[in-house]
Chimera marker file (.cmm) of the C-alpha trace (Angstrom):
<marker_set name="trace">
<marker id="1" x="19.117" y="2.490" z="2.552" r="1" g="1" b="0" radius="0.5"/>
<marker id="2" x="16.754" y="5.332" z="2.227" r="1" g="1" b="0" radius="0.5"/>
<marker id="3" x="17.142" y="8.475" z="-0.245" r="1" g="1" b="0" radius="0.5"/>
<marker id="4" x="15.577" y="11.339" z="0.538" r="1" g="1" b="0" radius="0.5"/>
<marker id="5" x="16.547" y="14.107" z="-2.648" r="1" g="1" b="0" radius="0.5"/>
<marker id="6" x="16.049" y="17.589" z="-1.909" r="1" g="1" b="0" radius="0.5"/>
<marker id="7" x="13.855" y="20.313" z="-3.847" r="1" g="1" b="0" radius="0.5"/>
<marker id="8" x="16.362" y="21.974" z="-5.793" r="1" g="1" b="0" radius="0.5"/>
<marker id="9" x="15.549" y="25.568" z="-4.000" r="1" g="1" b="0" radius="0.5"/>
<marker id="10" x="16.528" y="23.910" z="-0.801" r="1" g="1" b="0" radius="0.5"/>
<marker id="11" x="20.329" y="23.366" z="-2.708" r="1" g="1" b="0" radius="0.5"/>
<marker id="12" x="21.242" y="26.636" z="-3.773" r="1" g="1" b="0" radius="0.5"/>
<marker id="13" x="21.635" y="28.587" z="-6.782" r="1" g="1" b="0" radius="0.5"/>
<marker id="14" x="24.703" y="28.346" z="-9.301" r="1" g="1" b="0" radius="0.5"/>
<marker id="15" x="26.168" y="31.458" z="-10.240" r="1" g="1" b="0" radius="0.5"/>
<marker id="16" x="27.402" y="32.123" z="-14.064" r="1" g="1" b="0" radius="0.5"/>
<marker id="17" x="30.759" y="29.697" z="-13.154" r="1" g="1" b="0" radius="0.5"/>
<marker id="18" x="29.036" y="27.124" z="-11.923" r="1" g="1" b="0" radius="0.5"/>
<marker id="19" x="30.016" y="27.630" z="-8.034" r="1" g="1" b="0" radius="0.5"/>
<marker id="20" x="26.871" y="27.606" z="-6.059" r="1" g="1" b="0" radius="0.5"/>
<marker id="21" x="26.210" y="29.452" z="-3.332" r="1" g="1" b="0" radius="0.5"/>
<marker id="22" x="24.891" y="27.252" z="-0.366" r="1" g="1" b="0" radius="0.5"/>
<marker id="23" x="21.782" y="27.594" z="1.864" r="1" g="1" b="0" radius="0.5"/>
<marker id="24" x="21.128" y="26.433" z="5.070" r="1" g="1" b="0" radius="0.5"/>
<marker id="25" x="19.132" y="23.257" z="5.259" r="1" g="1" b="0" radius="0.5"/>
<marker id="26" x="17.263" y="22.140" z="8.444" r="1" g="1" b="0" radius="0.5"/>
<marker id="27" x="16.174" y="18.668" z="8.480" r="1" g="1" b="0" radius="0.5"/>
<marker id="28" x="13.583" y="17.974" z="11.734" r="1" g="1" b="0" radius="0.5"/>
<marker id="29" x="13.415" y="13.934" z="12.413" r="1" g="1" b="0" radius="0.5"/>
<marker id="30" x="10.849" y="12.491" z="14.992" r="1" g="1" b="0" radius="0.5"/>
<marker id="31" x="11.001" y="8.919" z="16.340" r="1" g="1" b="0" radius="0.5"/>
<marker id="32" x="8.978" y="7.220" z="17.727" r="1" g="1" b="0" radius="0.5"/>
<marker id="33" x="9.195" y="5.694" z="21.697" r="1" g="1" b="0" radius="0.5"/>
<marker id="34" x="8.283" y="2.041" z="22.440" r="1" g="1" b="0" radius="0.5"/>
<marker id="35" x="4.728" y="2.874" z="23.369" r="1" g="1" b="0" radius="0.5"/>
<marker id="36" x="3.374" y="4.494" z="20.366" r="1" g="1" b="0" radius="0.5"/>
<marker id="37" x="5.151" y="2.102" z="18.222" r="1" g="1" b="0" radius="0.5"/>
<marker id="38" x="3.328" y="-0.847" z="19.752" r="1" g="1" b="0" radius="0.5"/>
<marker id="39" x="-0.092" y="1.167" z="19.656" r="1" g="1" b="0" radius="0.5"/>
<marker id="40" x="0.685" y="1.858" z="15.961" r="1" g="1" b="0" radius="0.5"/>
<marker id="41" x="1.430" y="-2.202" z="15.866" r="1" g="1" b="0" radius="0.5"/>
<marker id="42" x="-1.724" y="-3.258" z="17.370" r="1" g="1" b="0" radius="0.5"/>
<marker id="43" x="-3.741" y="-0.754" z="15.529" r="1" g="1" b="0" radius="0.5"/>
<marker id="44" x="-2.344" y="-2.054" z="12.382" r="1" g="1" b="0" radius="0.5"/>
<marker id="45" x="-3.280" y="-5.712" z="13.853" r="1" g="1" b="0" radius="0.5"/>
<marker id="46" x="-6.619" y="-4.913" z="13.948" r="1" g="1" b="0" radius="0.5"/>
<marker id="47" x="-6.539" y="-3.097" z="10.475" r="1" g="1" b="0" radius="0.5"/>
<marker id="48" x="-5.550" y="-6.008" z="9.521" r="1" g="1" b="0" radius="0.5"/>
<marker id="49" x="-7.848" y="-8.801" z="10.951" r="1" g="1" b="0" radius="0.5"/>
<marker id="50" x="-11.026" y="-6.175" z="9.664" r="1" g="1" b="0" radius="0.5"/>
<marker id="51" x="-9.957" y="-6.175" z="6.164" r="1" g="1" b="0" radius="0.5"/>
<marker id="52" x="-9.498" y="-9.844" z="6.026" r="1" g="1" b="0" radius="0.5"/>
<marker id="53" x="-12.702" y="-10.138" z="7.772" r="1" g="1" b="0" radius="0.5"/>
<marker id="54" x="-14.472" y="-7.788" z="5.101" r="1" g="1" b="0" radius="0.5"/>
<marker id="55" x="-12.997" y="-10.053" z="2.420" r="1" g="1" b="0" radius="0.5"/>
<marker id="56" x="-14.179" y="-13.364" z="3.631" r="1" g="1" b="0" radius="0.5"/>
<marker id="57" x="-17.380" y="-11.686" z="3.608" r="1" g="1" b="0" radius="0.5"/>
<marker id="58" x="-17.004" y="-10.452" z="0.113" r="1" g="1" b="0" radius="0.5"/>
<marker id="59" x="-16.129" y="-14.157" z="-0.747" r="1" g="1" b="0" radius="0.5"/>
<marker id="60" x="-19.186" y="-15.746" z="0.771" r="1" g="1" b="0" radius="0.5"/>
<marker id="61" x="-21.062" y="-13.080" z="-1.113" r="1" g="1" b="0" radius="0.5"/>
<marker id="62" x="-19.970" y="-13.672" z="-4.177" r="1" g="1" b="0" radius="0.5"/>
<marker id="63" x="-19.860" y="-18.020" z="-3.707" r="1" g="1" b="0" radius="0.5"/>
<marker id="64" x="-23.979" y="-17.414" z="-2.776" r="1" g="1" b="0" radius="0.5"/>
<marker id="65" x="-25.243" y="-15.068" z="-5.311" r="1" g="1" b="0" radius="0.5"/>
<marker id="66" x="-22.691" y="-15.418" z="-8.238" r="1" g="1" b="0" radius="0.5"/>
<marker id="67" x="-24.216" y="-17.539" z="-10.996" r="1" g="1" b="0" radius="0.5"/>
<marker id="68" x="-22.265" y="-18.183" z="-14.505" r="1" g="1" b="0" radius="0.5"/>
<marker id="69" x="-24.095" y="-19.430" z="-17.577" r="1" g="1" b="0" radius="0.5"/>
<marker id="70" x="-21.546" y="-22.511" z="-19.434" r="1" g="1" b="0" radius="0.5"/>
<marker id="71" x="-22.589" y="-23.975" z="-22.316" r="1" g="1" b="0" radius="0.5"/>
<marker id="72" x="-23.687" y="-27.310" z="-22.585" r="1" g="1" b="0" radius="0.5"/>
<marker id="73" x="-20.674" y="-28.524" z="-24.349" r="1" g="1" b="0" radius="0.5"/>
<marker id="74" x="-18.213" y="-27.333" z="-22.110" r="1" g="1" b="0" radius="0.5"/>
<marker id="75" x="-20.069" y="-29.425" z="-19.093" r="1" g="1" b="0" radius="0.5"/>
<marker id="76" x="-20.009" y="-32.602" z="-21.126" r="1" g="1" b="0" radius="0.5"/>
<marker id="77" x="-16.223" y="-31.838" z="-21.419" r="1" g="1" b="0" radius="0.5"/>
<marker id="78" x="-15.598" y="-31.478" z="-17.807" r="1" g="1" b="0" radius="0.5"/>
<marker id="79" x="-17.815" y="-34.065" z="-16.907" r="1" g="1" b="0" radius="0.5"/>
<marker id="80" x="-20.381" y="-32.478" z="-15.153" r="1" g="1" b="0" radius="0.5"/>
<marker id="81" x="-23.355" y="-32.538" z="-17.579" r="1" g="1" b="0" radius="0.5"/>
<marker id="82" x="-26.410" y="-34.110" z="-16.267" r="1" g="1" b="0" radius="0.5"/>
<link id1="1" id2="2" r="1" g="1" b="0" radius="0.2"/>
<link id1="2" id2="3" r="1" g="1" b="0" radius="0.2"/>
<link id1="3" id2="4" r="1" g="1" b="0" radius="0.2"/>
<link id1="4" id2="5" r="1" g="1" b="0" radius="0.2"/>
<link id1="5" id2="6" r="1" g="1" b="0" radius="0.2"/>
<link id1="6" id2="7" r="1" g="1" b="0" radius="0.2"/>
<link id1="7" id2="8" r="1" g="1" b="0" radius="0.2"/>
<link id1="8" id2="9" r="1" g="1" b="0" radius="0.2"/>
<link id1="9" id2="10" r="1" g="1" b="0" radius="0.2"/>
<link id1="10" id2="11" r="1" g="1" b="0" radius="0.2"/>
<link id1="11" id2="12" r="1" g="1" b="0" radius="0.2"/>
<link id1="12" id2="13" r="1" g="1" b="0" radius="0.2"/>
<link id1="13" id2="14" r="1" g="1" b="0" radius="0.2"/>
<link id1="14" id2="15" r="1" g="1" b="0" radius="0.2"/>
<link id1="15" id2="16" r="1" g="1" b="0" radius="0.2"/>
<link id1="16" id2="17" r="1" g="1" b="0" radius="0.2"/>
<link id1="17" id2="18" r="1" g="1" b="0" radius="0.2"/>
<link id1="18" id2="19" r="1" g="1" b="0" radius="0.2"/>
<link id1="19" id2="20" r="1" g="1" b="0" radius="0.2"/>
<link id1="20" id2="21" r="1" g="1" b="0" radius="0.2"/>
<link id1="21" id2="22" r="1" g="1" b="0" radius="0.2"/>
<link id1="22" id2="23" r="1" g="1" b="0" radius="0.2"/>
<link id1="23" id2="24" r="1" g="1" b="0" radius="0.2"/>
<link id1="24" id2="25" r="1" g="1" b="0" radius="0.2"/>
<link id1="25" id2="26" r="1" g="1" b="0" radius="0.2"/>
<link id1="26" id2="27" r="1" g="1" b="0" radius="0.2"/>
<link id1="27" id2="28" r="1" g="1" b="0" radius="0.2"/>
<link id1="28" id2="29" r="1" g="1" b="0" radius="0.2"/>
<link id1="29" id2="30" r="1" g="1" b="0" radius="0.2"/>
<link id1="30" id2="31" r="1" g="1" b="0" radius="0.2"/>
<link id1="31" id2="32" r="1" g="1" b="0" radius="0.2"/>
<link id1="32" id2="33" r="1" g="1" b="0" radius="0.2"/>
<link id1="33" id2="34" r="1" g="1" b="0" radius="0.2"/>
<link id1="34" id2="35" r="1" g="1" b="0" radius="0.2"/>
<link id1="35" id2="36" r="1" g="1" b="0" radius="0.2"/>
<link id1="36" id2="37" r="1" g="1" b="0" radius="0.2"/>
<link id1="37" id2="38" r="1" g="1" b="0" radius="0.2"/>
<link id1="38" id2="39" r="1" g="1" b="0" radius="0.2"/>
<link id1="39" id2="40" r="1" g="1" b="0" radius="0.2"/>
<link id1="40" id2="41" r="1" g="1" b="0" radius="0.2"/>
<link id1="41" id2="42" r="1" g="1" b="0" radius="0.2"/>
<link id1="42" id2="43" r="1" g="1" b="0" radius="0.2"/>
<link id1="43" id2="44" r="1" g="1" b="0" radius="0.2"/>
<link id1="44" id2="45" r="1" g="1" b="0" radius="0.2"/>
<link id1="45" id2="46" r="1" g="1" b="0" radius="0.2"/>
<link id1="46" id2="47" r="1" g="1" b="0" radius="0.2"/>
<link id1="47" id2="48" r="1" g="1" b="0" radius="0.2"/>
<link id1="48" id2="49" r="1" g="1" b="0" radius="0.2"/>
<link id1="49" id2="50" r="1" g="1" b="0" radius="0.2"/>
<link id1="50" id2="51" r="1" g="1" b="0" radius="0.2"/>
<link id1="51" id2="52" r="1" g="1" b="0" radius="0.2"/>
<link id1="52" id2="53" r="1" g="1" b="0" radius="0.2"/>
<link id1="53" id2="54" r="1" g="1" b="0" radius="0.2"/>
<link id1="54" id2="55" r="1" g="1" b="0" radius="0.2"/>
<link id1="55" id2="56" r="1" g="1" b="0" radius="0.2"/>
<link id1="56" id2="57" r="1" g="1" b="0" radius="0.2"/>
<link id1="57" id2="58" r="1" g="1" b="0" radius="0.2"/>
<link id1="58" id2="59" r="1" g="1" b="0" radius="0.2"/>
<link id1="59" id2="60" r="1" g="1" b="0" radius="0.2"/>
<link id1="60" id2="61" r="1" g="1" b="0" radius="0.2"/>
<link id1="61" id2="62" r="1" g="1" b="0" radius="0.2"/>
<link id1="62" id2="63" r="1" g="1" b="0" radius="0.2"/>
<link id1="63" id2="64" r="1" g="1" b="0" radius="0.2"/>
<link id1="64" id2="65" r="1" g="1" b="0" radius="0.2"/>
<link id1="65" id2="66" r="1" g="1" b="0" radius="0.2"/>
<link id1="66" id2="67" r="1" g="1" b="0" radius="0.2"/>
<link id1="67" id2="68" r="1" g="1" b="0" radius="0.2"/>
<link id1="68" id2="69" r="1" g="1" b="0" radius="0.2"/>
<link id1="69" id2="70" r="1" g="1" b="0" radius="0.2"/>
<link id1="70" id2="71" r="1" g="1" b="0" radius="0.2"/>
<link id1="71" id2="72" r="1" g="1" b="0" radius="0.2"/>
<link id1="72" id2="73" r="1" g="1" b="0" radius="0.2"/>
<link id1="73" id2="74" r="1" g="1" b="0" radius="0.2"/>
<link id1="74" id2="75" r="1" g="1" b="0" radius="0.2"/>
<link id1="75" id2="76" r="1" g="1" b="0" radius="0.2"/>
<link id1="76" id2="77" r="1" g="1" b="0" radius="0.2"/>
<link id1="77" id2="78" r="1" g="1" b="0" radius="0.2"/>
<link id1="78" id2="79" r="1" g="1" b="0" radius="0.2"/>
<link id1="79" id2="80" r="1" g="1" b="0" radius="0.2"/>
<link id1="80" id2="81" r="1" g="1" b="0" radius="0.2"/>
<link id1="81" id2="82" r="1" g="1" b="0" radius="0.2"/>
</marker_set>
């Protein structure tokens, strides 16, 4: 369920015995048809497939140029010292 809560000026205003005195509210709702919801779907798609494409990227990047200095010690520990 969705809750939508209203600016309080769109309520009304309370007079001195606590009644309130209501305003009209107009609400305006626009769907959507099949056809722009499957462009907005395929868009997304390809949103989608880009980013993960940019991240693989990112990831090759970083497995080439990345370099991390480890003591000595700790490479005798996990058993990759030479």
């Amino acid at each position: 369920m969705n809750t939508l809560v209203l600016p309080a000026e769109l309520i009304g205003e309370s007079d001195a015995w606590g009644l309130s005195r209501r305003t009209v509210v107009a609400l305006t709702l626009q769907t959507a048809d099949r056809e722009l919801l499957e462009a907005l779907r395929e868009k997304l798609a390809g949103e989608l497939a880009d980013s993960v494409r940019v991240l693989d990227e990112i990831a090759d990047l970083n497995r080439e140029k990345l370099e991390i200095d480890v003591p000595q010690e700790v490479l005798g520990l996990a058993g990759l010292a030479a």
